[in-house]
C-alpha positions in Angstrom: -11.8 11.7 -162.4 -8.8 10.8 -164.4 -5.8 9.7 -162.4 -2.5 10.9 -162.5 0.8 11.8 -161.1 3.2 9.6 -158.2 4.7 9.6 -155.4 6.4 12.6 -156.6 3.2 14.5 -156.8 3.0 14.1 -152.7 6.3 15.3 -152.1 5.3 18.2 -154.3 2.4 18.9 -152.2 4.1 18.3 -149.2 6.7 20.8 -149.5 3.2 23.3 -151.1 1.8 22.7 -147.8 5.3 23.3 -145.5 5.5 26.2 -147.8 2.4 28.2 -147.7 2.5 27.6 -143.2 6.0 28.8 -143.2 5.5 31.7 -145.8 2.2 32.8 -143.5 4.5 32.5 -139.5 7.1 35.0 -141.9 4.7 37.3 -142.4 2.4 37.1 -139.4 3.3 41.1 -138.4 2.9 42.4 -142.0 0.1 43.9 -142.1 1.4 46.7 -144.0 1.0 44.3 -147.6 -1.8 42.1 -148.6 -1.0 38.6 -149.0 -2.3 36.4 -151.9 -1.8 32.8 -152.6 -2.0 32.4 -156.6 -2.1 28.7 -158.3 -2.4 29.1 -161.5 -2.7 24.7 -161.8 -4.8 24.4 -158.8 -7.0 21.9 -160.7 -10.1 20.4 -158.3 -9.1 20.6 -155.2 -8.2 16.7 -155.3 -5.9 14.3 -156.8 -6.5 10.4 -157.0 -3.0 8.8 -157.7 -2.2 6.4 -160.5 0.0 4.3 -158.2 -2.2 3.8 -155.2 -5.4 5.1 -153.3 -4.3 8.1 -150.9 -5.4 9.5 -147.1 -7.5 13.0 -147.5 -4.5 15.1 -146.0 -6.2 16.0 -142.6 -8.4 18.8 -143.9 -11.9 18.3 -142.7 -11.8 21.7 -141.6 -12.3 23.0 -145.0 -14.3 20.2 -146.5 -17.5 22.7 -146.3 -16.3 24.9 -148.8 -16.2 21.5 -151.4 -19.8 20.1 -152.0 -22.6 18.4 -150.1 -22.0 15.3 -147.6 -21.5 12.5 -150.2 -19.1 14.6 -152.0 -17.0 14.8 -149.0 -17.3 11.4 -148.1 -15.5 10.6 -152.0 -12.7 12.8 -151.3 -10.8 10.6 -148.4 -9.7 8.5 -151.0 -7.8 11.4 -152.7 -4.5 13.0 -152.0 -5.4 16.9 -151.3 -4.3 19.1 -153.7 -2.5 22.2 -153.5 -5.4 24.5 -152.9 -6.8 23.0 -150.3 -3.5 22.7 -148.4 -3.1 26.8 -149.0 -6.4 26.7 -147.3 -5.8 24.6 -144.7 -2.6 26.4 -143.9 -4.9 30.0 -143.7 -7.0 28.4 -141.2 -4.2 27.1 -139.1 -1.4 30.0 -138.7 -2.2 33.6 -137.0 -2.3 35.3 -140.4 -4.4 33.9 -142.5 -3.6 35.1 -146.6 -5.6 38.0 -147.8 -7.2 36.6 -150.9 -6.8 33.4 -153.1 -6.6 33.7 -157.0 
C-alpha cells in the first residue's frame, strides 16, 4: 500500500469523524428525508502515514465488513479512513444514515 498524507490527514479525519456523529444527533427525528453519506475519495478504507505508523481508530465494530482475520489483524497499523469513520459513526448514534455511496 503506498503511503501518504501527515498529520494533517488525521486532523482531517478527525473533524470527518466529529462530523458525520454530529450531522447524524442533528437529524436523529428526521425521518421524513433519507440520509446518505457520499465520499467520492473514500479510497480503501485505510491509510498508512508517511510520517509514522498509526492506531486503528477504535473501529473493531466494523472490521467484519473488511476481509478475513489476517486482513484485520494488518489494519491496526493504519489510520482509519474516512469511510470507515462514517461507518462507525452509523453504528454508534440513534439514527444510523440511510445508505452509503
Amino acid at each position: 500500500m503506498r503511503k501518504f498524507g501527515g498529520s494533517w490527514s488525521e486532523s482531517k479525519l478527525d473533524c470527518v469523524d466529529k462530523y458525520a456523529q454530529s450531522y447524524l444527533r442533528v437529524m436523529q427525528k428526521q425521518y421524513w428525508c433519507t440520509l446518505y453519506y457520499g465520499d467520492a475519495f473514500a479510497g480503501r478504507g485505510k491509510q498508512a502515514l508517511k510520517s509514522s505508523a498509526s492506531t486503528g481508530g477504535g473501529i473493531q465494530e466494523i472490521d467484519s465488513f473488511f476481509g478475513d482475520e489476517s486482513e484485520r489483524a494488518d489494519t491496526a497499523e493504519f489510520l482509519a479512513g474516512s469511510a470507515r469513520r462514517a461507518l462507525r459513526a452509523s453504528i454508534v448514534e440513534s439514527r444510523p444514515f440511510d445508505q452509503f455511496l
